[in-house]
C-alpha positions in Angstrom: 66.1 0.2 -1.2 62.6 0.9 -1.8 60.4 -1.5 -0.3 56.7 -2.7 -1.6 53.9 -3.3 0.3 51.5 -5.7 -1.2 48.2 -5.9 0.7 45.1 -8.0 -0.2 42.4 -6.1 -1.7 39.8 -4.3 0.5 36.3 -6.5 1.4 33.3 -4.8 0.1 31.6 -2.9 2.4 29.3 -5.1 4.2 26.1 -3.4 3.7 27.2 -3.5 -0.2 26.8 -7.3 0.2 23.9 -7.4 2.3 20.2 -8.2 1.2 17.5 -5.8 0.8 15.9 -7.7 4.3 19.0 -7.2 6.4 19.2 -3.5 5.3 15.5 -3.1 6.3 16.0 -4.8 9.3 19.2 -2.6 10.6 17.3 0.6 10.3 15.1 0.3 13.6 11.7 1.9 12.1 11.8 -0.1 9.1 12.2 -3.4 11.1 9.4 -1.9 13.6 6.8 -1.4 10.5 7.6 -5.0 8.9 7.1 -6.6 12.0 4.0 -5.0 12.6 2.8 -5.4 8.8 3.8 -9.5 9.1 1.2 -9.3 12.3 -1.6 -7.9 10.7 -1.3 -10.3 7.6 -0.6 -13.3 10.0 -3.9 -11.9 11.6 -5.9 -12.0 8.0 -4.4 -15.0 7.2 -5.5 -16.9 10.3 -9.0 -15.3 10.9 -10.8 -17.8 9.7 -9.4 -20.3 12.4 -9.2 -18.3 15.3 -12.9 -16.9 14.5 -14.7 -19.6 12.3 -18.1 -17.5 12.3 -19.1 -15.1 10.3 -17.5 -11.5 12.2 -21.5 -10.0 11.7 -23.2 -12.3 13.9 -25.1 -11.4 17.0 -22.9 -13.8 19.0 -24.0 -12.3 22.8 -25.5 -9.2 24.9 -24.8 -5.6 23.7 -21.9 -3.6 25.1 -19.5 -5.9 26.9 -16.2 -3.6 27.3 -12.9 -5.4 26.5 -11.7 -7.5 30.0 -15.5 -7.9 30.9 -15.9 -11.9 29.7 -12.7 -13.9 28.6 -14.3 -15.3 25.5 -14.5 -11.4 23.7 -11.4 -10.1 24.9 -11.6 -7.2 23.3 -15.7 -7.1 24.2 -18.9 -6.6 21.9 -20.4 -4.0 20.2 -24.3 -2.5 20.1 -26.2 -5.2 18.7 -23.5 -8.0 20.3 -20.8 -9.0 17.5 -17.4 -9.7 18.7 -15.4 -7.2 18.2 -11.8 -8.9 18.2 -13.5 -11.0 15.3 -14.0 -8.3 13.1 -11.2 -7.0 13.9 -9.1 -10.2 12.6 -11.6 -10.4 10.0 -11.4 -6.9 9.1 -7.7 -7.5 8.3 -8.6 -8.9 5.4 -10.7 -6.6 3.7 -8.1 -4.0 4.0 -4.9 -5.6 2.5 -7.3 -7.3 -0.2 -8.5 -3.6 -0.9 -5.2 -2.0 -0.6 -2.9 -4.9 -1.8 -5.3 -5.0 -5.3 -6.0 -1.3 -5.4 -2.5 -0.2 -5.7 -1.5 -2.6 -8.3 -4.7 -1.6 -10.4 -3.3 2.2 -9.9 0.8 0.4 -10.7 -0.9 -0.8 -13.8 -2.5 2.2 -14.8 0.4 4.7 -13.8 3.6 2.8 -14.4 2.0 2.3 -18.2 1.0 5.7 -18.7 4.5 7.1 -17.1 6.3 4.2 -19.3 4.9 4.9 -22.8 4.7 9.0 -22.0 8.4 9.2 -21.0 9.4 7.1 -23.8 7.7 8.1 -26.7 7.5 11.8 -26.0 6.4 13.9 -28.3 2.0 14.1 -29.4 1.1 11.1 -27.1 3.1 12.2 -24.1 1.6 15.5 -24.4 -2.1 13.9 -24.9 -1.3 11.5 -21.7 0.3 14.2 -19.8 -3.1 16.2 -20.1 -4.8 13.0 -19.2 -3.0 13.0 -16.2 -3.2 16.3 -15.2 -7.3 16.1 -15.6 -7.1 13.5 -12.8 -5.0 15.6 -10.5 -7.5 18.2 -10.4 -10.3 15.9 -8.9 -9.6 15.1 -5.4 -9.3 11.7 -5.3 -11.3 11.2 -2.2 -14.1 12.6 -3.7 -13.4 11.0 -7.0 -13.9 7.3 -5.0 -17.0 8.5 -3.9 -18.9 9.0 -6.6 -17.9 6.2 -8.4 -18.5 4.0 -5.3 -22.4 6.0 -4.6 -23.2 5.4 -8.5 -22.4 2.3 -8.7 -23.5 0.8 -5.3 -20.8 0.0 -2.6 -19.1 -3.3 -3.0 -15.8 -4.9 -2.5 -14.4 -5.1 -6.2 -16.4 -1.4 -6.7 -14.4 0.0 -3.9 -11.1 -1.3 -5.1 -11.2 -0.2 -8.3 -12.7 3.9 -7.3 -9.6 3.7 -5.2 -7.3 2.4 -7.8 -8.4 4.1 -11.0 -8.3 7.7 -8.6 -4.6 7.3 -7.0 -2.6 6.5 -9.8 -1.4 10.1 -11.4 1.4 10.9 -9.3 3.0 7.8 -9.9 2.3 7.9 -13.6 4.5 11.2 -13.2 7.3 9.5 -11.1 7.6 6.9 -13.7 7.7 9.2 -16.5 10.8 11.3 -14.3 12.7 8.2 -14.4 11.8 7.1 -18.2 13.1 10.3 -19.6 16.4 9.8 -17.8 17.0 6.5 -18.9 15.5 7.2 -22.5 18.7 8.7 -23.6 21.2 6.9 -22.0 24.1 4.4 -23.5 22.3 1.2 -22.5 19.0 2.2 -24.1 20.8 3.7 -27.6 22.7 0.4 -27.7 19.9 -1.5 -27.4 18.4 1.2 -30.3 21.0 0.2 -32.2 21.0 -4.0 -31.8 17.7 -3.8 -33.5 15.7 -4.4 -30.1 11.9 -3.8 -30.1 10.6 -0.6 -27.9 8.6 -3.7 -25.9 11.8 -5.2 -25.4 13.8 -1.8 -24.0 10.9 -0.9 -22.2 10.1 -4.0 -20.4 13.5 -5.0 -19.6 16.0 -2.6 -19.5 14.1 0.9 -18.7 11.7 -0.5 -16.2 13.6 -2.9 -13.9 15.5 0.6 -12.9 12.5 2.3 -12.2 11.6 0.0 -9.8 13.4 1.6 -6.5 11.1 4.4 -6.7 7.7 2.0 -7.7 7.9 -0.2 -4.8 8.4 2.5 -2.2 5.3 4.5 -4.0 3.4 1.2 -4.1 4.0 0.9 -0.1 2.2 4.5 0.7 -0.2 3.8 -2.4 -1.4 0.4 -0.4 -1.4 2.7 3.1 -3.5 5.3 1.3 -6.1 2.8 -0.2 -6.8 1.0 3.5 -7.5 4.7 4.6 -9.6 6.2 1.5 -11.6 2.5 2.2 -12.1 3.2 6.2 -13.5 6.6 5.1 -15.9 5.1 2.4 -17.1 2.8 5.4 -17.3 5.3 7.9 -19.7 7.3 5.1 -21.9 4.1 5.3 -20.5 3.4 1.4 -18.3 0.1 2.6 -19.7 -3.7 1.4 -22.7 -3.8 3.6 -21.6 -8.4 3.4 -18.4 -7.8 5.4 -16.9 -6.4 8.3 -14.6 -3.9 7.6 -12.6 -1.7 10.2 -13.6 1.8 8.5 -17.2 0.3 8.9 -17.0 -0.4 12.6 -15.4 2.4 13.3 -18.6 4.3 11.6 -21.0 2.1 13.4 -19.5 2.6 16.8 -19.5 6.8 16.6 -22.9 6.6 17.7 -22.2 5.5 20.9 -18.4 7.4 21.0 -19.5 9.3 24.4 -20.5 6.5 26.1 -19.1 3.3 24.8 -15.5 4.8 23.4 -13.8 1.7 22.7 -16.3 0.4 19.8 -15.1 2.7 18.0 -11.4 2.9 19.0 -10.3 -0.4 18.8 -10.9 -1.0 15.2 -9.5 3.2 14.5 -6.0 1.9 16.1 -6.0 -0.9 13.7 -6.3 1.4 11.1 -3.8 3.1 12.6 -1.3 0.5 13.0 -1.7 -1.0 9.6 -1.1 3.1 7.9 1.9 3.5 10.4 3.6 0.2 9.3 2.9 1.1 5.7 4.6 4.1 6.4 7.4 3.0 8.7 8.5 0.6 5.7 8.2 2.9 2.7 10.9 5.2 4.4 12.7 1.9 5.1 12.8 0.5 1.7 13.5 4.3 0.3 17.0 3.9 2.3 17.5 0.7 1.6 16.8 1.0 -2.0 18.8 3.7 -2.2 22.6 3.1 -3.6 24.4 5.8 -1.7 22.7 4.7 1.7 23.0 0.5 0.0 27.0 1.5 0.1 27.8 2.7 3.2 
């Protein structure tokens, strides 16, 4: 007698079903950089209560370390602005420079990878050269002259730093454009009559955007730190506080007044390191093999 065995069918693994947020939030340097990132934007986001005056006042004496009087906890710098004011304040310069930066360069490269990768052919060899003539100016220095021509300002900062980072990522894109180019899904679509517009914008790019977003995270990392060395090189907005900008201010006084410039260099630090911390995350999590486990 030959016996069956019927048994229901197997759940899903559970990180299969789970969200992109509980993914992030299993792996334990992912959920370390998010929650530092949601601190620095809860920081920018409430600056303007918790410090209602303008960060570039002279608000008291010169040189009060951090501990020294209650109402600057984190104390003054040479010509008397609070420090834990700019500081807050400074918050919001850098997402605003790196948040609008990196989707100037998104624009830019996920175009140029997008029509390059798709097309082929005369155009993707003229953009391909196009790209590769940006590669071979180091960004950094690229920013710079833009930023010294045409006089240091917020929206001329963010768009040196956007129009100089976005070639590698035009390449990414492209990588992932030529795979899908040729595939069953995109031929079908060829064949149904659908417009290039219409394969482009949603079938071939909604899969690109695993890669995109994790790029997007170190793009917005590597904006705050090209815009903290602008500052430092006197070449930030001379209108608002930014940390690159106090850290250049307080390296004049480094030997005997450290912390006026190391307060706002660990902020600079934090906010690169959370950046960072959730890129790597969101590369896991966005990945299908580790999605699937």
């Amino acid at each position: 007698m030959t016996v069956f065995e019927i048994s229901a069918p197997a759940a899903p693994a559970p990180r299969a079903r789970d969200g992109l947020l509980l993914r992030l939030l299993r792996q334990p340097s992912a959920a370390v950089g998010l929650t530092l990132l949601v601190l620095i934007i809860a920081m920018a986001a409430s600056a303007n209560l918790v410090f209602p005056d303008d960060p570039l006042d002279m608000v008291t004496q010169p040189f009060l370390w951090p501990g020294e009087d209650a109402a600057y906890p984190l104390g003054t710098d040479m010509l008397g602005r609070d420090i834990a004011s700019g500081i807050f304040h400074g918050a919001r310069v850098s997402l605003l420079i790196g948040a609008v930066a990196t989707l100037v360069s998104l624009v830019i490269g996920v175009g140029t990878g997008a029509l390059s990768g798709y097309y082929g052919g005369r155009l993707d060899a003229v953009l391909m050269r196009v790209t590769e003539l940006f590669q071979t100016i180091p960004p950094f220095l690229f920013a710079l002259a833009i930023v010294a021509i045409l006089q240091p300002s917020i929206p001329t900062i963010t768009v040196a730093i956007g129009i100089t980072a976005w070639p590698s990522l035009a390449r990414l894109v492209r990588a992932e454009v030529l795979k899908l180019r040729h595939g069953e899904l995109v031929q079908a679509s060829i064949a149904l009559g659908a417009s290039d517009l219409r394969i482009i914008v949603l079938h071939i790019l909604p899969n690109t955007l695993a890669p995109v977003i994790v790029s997007a995270s170190i793009l917005v990392a590597s904006a705050i730190l090209t815009e903290s060395s602008l500052a430092f090189l006197g070449l930030g907005d001379p209108n608002v506080v930014s940390w690159g900008g106090m850290v250049g201010a307080g390296r004049e006084v480094l030997r005997t007044d450290w912390y006026v410039a190391t307060i706002p260099g660990l902020a600079i630090v934090t906010a690169v390191l959370a950046l960072n911390l959730l890129g790597d995350g969101l590369n896991d999590a966005l990945n299908p093999k580790e999605a699937a486990r």
